[in-house]
VEXMIMAR-717552 format. One record per atom (N, C-alpha, C, CB): x, y, z; residue in three letters; atom name; chain. Coordinates in Angstrom, 3 decimals, padded with zeros to 6 digits. Glycine has a CB too. Layout:
+----------+----------+----------+-----+------+-------+
!       px !       py !       pz ! res ! atom ! chain !
+----------+----------+----------+-----+------+-------+
!        X !        Y !        Z ! ALA !   CA !     A !
...
+----------+----------+----------+-----+------+-------+
END
This chain:
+----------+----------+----------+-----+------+-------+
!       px !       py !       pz ! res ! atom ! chain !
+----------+----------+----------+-----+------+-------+
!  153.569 ! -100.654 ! -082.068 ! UNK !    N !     A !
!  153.793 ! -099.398 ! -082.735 ! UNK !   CA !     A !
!  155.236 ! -098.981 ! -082.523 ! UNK !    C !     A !
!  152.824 ! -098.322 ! -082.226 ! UNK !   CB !     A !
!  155.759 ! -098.556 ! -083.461 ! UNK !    N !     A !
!  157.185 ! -098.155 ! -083.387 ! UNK !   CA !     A !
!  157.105 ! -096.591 ! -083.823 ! UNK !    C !     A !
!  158.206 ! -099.131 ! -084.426 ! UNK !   CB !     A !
!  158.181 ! -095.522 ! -083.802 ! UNK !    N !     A !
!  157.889 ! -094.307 ! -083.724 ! UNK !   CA !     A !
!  159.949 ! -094.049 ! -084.075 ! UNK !    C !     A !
!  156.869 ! -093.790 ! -081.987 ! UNK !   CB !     A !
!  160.099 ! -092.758 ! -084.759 ! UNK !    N !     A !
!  161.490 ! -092.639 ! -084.792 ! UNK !   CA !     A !
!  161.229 ! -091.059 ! -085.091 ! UNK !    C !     A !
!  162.412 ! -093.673 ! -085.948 ! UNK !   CB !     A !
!  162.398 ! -090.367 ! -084.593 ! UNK !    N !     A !
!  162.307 ! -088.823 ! -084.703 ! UNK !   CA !     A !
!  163.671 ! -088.193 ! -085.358 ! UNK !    C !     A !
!  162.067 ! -088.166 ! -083.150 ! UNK !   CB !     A !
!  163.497 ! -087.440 ! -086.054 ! UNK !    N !     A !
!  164.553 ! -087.071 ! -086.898 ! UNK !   CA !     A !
!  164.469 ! -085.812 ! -086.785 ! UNK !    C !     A !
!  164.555 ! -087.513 ! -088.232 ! UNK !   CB !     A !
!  165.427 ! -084.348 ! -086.127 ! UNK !    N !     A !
!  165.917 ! -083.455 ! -085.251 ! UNK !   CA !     A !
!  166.462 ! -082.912 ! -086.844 ! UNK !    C !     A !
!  167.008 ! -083.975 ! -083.765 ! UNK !   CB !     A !
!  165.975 ! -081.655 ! -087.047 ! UNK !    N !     A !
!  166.564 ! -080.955 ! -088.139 ! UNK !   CA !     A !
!  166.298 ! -079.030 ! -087.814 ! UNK !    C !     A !
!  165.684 ! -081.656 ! -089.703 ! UNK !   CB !     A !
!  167.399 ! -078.747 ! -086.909 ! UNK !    N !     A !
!  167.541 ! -077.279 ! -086.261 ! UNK !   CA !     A !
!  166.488 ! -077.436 ! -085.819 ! UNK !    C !     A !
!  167.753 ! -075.926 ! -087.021 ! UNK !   CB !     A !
!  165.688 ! -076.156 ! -086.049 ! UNK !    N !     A !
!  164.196 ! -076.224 ! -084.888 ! UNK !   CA !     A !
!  162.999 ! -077.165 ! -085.585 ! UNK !    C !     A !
!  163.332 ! -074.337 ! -084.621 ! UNK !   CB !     A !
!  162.934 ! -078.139 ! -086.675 ! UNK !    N !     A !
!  162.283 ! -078.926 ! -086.985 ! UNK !   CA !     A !
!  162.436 ! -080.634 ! -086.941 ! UNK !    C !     A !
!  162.160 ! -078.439 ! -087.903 ! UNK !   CB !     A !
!  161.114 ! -080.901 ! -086.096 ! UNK !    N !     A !
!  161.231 ! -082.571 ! -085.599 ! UNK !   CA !     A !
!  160.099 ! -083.139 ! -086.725 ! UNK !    C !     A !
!  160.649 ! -082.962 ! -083.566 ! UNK !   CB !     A !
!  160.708 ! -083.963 ! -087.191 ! UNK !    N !     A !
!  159.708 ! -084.950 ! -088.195 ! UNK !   CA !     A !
!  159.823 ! -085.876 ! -087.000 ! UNK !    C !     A !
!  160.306 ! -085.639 ! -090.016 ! UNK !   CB !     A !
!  158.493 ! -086.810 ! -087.276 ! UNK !    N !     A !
!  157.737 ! -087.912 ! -086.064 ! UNK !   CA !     A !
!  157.488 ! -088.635 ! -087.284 ! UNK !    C !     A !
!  156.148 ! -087.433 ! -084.875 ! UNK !   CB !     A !
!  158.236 ! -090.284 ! -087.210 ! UNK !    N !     A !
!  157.613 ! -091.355 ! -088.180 ! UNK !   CA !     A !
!  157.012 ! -091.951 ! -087.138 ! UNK !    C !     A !
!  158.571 ! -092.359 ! -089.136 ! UNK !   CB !     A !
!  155.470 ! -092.339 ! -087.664 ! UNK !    N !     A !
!  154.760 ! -093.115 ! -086.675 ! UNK !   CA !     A !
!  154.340 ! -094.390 ! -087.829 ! UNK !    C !     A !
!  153.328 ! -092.147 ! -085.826 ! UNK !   CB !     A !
!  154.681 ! -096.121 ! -087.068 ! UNK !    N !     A !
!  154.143 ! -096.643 ! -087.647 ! UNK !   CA !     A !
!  153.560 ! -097.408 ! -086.825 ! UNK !    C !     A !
!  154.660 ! -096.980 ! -088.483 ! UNK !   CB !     A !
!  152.376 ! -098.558 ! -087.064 ! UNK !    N !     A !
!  151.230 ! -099.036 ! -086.937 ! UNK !   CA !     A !
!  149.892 ! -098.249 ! -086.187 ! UNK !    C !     A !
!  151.569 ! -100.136 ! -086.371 ! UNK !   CB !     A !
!  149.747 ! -098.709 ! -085.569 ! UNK !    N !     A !
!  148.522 ! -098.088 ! -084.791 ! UNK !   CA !     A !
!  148.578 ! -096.667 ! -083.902 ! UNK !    C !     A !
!  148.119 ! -099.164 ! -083.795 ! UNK !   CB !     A !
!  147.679 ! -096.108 ! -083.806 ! UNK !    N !     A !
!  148.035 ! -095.002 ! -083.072 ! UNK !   CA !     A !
!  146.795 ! -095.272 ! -081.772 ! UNK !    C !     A !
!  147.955 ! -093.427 ! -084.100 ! UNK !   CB !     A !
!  146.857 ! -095.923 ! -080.818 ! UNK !    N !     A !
!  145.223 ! -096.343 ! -080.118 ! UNK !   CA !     A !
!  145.380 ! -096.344 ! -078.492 ! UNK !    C !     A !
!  144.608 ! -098.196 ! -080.640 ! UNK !   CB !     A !
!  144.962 ! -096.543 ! -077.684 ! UNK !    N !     A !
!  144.659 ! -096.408 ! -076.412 ! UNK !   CA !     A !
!  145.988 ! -096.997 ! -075.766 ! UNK !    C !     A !
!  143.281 ! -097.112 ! -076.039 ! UNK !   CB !     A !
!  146.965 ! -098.161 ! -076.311 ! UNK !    N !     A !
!  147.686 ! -098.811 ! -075.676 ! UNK !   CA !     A !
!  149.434 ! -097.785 ! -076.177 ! UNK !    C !     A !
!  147.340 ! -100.591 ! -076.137 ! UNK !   CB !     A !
!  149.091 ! -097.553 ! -077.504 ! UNK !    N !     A !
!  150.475 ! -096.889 ! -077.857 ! UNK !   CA !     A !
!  150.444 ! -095.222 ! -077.934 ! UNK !    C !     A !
!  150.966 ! -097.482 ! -079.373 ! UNK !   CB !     A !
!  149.278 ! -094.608 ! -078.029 ! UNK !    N !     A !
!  149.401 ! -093.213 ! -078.321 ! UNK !   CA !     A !
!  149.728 ! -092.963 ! -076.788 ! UNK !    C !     A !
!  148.005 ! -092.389 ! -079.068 ! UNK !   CB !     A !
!  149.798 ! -093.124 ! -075.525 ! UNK !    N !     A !
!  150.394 ! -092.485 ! -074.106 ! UNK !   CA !     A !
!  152.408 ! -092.346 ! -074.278 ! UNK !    C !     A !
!  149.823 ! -093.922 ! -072.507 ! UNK !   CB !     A !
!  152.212 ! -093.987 ! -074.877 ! UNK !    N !     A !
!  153.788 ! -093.987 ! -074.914 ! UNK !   CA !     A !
!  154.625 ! -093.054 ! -076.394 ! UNK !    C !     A !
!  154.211 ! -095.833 ! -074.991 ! UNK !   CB !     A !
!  153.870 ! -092.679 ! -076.922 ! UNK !    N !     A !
!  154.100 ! -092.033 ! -078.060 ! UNK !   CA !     A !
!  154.293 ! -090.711 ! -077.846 ! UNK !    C !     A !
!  153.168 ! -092.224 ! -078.927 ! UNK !   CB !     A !
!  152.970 ! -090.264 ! -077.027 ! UNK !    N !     A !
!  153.198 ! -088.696 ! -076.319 ! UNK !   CA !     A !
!  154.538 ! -088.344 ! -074.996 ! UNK !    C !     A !
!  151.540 ! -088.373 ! -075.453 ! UNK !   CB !     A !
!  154.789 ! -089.669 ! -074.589 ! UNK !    N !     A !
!  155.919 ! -089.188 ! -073.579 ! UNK !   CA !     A !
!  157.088 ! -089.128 ! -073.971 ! UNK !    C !     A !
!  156.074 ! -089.893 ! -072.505 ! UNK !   CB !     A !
!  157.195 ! -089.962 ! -075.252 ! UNK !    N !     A !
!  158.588 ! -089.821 ! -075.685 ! UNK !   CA !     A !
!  158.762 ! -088.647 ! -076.361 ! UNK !    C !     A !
!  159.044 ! -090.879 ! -076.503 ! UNK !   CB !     A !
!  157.312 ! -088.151 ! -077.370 ! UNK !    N !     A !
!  157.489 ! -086.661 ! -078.123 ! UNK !   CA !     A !
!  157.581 ! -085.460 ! -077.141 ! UNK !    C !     A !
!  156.158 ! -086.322 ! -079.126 ! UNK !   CB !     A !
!  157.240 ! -085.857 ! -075.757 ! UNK !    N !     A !
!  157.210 ! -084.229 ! -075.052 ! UNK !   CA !     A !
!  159.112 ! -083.717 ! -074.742 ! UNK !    C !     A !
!  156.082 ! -084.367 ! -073.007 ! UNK !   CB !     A !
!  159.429 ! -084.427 ! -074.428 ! UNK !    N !     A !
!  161.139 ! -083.838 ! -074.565 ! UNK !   CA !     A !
!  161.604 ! -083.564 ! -075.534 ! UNK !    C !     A !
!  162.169 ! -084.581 ! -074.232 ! UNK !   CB !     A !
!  161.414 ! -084.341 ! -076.812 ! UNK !    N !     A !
!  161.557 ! -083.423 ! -078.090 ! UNK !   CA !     A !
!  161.547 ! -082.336 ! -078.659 ! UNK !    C !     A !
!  161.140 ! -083.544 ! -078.603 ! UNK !   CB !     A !
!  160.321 ! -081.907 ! -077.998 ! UNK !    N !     A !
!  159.498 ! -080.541 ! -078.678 ! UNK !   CA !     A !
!  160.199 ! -079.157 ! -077.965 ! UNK !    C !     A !
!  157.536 ! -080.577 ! -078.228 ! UNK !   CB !     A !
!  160.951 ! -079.092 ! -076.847 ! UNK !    N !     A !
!  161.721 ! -078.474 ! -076.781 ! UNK !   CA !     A !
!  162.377 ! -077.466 ! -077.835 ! UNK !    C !     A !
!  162.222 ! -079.166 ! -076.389 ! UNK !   CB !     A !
!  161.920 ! -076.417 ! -078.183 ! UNK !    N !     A !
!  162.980 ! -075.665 ! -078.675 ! UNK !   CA !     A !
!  162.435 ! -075.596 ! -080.248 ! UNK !    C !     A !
!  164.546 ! -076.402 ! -078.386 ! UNK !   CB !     A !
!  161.540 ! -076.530 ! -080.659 ! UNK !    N !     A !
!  161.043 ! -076.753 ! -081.563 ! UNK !   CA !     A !
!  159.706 ! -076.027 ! -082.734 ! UNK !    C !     A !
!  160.950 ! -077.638 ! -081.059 ! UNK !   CB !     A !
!  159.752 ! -075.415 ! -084.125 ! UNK !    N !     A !
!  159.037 ! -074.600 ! -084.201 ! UNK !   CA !     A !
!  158.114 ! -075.026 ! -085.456 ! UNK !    C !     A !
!  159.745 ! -073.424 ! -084.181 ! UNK !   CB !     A !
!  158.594 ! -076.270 ! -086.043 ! UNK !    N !     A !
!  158.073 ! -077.304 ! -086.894 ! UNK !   CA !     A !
!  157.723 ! -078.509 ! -086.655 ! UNK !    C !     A !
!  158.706 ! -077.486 ! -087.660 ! UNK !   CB !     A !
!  156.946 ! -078.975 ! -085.883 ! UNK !    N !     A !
!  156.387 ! -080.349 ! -086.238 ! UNK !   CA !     A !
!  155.784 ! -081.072 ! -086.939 ! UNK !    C !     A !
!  155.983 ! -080.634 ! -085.814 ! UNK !   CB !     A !
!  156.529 ! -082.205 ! -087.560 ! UNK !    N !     A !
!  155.856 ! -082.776 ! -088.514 ! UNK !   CA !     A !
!  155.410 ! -084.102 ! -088.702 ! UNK !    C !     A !
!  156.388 ! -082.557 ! -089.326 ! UNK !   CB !     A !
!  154.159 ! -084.959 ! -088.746 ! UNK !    N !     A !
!  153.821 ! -085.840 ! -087.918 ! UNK !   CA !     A !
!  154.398 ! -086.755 ! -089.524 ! UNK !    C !     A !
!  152.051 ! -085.807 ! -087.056 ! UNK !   CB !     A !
!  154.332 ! -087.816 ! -089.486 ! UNK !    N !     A !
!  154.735 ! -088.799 ! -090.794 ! UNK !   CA !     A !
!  153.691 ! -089.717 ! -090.696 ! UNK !    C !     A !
!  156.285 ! -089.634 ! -090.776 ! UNK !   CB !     A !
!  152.606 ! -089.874 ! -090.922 ! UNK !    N !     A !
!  151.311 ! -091.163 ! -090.773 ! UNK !   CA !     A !
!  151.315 ! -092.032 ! -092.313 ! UNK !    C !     A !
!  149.340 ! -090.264 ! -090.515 ! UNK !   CB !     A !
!  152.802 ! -092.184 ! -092.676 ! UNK !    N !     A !
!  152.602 ! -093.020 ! -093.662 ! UNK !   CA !     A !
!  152.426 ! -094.343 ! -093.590 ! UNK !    C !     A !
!  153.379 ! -092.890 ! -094.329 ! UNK !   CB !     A !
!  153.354 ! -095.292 ! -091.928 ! UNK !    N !     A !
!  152.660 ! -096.596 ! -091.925 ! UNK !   CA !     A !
!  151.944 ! -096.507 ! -090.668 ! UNK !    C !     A !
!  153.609 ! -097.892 ! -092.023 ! UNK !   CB !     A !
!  150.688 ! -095.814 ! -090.904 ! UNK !    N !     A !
!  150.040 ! -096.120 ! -089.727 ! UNK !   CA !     A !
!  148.063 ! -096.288 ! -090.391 ! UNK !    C !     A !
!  150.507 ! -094.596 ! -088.410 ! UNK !   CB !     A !
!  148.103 ! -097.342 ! -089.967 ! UNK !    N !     A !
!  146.242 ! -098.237 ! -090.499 ! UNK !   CA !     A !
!  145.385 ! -097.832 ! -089.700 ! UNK !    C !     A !
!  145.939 ! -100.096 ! -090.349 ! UNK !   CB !     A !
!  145.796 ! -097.248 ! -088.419 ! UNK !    N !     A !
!  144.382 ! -097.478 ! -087.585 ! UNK !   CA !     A !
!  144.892 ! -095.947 ! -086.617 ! UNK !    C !     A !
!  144.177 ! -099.482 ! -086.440 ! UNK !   CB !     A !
!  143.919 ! -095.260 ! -086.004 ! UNK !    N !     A !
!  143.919 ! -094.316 ! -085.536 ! UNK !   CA !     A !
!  142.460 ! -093.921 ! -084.518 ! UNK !    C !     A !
!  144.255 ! -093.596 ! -086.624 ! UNK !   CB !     A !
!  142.585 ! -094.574 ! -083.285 ! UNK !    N !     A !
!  141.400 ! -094.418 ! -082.312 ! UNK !   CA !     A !
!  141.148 ! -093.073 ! -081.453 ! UNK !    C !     A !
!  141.548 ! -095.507 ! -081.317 ! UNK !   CB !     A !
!  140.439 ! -092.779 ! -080.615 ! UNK !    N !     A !
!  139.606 ! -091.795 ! -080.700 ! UNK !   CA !     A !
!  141.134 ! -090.744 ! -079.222 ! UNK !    C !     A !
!  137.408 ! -092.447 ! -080.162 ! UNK !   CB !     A !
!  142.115 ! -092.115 ! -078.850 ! UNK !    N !     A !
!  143.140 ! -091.692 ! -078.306 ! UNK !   CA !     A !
!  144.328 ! -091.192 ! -078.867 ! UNK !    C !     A !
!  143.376 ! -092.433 ! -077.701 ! UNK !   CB !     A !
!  144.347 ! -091.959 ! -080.317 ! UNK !    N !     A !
!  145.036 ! -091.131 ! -081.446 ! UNK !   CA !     A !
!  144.963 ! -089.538 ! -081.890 ! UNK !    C !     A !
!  144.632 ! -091.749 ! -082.522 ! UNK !   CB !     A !
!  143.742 ! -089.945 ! -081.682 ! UNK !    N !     A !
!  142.846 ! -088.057 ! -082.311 ! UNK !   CA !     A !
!  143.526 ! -087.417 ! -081.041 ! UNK !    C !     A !
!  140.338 ! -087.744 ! -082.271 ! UNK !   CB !     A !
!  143.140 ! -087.720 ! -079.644 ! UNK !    N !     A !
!  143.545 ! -087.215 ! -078.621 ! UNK !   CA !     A !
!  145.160 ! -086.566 ! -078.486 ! UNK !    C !     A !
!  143.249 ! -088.211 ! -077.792 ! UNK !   CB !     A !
!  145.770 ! -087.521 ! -078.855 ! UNK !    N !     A !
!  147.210 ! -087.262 ! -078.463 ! UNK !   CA !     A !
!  147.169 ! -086.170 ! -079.950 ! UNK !    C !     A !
!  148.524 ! -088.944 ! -078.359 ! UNK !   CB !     A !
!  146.864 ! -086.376 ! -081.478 ! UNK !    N !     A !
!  147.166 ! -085.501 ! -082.333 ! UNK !   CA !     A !
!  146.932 ! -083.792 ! -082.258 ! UNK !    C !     A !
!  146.573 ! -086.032 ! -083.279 ! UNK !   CB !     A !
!  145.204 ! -083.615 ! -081.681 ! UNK !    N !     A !
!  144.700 ! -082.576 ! -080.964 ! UNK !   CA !     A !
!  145.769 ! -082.220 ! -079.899 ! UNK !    C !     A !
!  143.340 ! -082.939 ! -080.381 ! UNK !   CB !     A !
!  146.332 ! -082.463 ! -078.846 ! UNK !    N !     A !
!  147.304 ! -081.560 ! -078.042 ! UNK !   CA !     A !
!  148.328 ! -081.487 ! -078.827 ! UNK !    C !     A !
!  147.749 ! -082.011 ! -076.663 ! UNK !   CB !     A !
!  148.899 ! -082.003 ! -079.551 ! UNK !    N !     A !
!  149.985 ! -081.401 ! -080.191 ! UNK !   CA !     A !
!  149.691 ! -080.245 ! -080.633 ! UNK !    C !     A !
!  150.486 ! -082.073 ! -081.152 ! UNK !   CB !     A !
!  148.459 ! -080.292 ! -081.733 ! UNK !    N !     A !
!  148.449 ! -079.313 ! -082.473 ! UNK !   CA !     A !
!  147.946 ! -078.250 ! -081.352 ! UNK !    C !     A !
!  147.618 ! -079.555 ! -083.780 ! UNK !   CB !     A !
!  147.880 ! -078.279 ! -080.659 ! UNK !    N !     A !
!  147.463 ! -077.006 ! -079.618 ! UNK !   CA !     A !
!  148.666 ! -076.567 ! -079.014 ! UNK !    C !     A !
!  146.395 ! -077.397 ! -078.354 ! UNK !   CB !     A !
!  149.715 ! -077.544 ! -078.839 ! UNK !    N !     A !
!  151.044 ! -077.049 ! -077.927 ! UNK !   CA !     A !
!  151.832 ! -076.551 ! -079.333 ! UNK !    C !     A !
!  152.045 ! -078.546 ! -076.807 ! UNK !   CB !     A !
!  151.875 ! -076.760 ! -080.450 ! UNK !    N !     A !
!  152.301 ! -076.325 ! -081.440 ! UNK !   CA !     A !
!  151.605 ! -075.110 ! -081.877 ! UNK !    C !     A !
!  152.328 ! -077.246 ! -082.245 ! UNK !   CB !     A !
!  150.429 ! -074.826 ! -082.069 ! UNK !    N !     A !
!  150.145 ! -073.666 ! -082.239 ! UNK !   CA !     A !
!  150.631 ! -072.631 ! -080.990 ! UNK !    C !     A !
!  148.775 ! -073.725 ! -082.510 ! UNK !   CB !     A !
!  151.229 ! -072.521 ! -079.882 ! UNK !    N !     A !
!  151.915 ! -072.105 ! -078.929 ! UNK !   CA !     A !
!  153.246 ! -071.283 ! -079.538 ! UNK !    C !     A !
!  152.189 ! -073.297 ! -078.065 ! UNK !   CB !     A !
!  153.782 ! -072.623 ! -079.928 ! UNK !    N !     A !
!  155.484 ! -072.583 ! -080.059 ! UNK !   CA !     A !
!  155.851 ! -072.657 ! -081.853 ! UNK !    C !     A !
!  156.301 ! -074.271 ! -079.081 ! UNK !   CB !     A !
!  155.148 ! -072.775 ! -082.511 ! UNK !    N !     A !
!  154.828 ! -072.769 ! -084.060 ! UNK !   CA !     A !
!  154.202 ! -073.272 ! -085.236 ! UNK !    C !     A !
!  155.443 ! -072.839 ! -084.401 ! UNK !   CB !     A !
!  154.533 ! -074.678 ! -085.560 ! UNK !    N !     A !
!  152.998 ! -074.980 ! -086.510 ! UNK !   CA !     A !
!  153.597 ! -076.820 ! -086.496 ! UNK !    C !     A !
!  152.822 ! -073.838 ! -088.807 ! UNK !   CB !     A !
!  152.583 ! -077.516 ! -086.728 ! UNK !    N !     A !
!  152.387 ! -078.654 ! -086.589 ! UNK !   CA !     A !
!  151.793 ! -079.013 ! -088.388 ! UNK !    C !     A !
!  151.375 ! -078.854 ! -085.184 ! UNK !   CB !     A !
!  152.807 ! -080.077 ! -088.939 ! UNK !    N !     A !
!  151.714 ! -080.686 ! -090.195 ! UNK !   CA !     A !
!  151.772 ! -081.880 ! -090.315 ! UNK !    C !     A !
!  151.894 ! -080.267 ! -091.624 ! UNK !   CB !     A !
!  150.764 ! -082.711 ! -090.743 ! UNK !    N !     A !
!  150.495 ! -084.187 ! -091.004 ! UNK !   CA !     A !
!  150.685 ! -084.822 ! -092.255 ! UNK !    C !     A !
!  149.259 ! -084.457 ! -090.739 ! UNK !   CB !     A !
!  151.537 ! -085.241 ! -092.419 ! UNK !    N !     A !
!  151.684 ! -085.950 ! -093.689 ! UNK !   CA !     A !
!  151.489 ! -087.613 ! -093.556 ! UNK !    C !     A !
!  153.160 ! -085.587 ! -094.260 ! UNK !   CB !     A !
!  151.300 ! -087.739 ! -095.233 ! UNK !    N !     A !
!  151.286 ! -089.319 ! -095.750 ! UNK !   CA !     A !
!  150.186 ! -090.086 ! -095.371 ! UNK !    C !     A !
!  152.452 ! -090.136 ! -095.243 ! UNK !   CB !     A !
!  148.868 ! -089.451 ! -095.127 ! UNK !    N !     A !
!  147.626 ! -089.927 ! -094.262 ! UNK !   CA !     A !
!  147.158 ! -091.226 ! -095.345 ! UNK !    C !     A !
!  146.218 ! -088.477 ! -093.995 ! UNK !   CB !     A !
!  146.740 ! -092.507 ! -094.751 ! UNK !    N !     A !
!  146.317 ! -092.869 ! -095.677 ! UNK !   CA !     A !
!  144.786 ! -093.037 ! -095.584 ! UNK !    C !     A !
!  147.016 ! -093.832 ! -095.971 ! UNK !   CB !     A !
!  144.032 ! -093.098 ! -096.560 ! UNK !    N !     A !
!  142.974 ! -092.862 ! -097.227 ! UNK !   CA !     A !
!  141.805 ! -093.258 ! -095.809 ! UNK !    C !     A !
!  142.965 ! -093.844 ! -098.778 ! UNK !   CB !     A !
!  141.941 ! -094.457 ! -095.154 ! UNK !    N !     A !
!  141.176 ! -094.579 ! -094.311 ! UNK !   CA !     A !
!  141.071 ! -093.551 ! -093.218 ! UNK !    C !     A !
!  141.381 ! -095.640 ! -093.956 ! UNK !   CB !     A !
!  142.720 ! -093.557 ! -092.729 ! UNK !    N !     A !
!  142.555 ! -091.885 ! -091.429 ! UNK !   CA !     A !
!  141.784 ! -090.894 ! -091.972 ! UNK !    C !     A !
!  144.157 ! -090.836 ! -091.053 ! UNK !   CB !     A !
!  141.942 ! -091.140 ! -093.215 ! UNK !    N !     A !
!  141.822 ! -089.035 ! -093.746 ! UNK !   CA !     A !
!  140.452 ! -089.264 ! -093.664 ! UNK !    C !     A !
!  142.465 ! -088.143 ! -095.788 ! UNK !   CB !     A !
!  139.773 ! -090.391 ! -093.879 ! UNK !    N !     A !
!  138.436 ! -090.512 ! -093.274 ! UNK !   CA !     A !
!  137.694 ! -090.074 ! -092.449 ! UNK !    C !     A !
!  138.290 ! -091.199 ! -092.983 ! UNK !   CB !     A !
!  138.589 ! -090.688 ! -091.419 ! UNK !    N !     A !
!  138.129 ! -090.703 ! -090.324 ! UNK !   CA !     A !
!  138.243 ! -089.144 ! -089.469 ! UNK !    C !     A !
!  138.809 ! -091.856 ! -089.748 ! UNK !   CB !     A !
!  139.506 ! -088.544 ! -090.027 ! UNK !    N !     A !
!  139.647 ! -087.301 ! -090.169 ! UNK !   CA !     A !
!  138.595 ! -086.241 ! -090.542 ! UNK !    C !     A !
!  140.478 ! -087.286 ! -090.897 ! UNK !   CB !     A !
!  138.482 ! -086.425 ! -091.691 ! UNK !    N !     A !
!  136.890 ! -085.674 ! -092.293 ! UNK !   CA !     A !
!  135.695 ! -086.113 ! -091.588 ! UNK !    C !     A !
!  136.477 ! -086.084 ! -093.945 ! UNK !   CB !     A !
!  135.477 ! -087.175 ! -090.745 ! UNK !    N !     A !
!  134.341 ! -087.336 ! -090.393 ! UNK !   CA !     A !
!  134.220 ! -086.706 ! -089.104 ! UNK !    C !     A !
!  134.011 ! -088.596 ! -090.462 ! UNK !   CB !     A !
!  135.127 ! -086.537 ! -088.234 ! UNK !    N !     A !
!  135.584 ! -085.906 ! -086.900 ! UNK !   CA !     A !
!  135.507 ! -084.786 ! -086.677 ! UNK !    C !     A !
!  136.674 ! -086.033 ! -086.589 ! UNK !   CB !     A !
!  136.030 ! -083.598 ! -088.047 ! UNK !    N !     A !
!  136.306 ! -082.673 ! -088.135 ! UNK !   CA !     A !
!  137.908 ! -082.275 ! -087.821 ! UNK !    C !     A !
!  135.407 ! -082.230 ! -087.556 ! UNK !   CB !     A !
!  138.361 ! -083.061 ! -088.007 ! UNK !    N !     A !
!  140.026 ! -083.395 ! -087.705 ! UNK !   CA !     A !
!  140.681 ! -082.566 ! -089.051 ! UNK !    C !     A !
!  140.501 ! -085.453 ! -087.738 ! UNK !   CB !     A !
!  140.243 ! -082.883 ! -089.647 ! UNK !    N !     A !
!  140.288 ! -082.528 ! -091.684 ! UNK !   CA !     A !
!  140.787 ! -080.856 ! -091.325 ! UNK !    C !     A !
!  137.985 ! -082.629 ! -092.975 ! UNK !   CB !     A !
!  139.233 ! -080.108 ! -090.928 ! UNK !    N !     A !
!  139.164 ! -078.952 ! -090.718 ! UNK !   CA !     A !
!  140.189 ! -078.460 ! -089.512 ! UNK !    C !     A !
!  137.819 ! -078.735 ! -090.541 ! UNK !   CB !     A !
!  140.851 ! -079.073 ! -088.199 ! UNK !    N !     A !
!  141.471 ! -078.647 ! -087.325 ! UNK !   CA !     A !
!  142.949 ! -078.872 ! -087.947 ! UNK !    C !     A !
!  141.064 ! -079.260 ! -086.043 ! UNK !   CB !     A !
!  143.529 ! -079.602 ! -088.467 ! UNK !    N !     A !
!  144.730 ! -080.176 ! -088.621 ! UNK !   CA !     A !
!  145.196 ! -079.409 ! -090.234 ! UNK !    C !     A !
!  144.552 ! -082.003 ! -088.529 ! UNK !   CB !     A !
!  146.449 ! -079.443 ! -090.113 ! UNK !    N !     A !
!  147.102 ! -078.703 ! -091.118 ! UNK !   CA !     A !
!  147.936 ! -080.515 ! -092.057 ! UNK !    C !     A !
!  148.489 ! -077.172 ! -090.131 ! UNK !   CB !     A !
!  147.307 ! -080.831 ! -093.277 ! UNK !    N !     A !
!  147.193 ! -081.979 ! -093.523 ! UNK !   CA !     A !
!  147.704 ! -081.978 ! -094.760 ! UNK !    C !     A !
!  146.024 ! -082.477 ! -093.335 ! UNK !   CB !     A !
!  149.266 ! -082.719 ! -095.109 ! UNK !    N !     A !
!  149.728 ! -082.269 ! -096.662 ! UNK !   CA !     A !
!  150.144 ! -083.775 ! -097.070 ! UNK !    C !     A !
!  151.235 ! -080.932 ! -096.810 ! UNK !   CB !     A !
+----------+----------+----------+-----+------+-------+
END
């Protein structure tokens, strides 16, 4: 999984690509927590990402909780399988999803 962050005043876009799962979502969350600093837009990018495990959901859920804190969190570019898996979770209903 590779990941790149792009810093625009108080808004961080997050490109996440491949997997988001037990082995890469820890290292994904440590690199986003120094980021978020100062930050009042987060915006996740799930355009190349296929697979999303139940540690994915995990790491997405605290964001959106430390973001509802400090300002708003949105998910873009979901593809058809997450948003699935999303709606089936109730992820759909928690997550702010464009």
């Amino acid at each position: 999984m590779a990941h790149a962050f792009e810093r625009n005043g108080d808004s961080l876009t997050v490109r996440v690509q491949g997997r988001l799962d037990i082995k890469t979502s820890p290292e994904l969350e440590a690199d986003l927590e120094p980021q978020l600093e100062g930050i009042s837009t987060l915006t996740i990018d799930l355009a190349q990402v296929n697979y999303v495990s139940s540690m994915g959901l995990r790491l997405l859920l605290a964001q959106q909780k430390r973001m509802s804190k400090q300002g708003s969190m949105i998910v873009t570019n979901v593809a058809d399988n997450v948003m699935e898996l999303f709606e089936e979770t109730g992820f759909a209903d928690i997550l702010t999803i464009a």
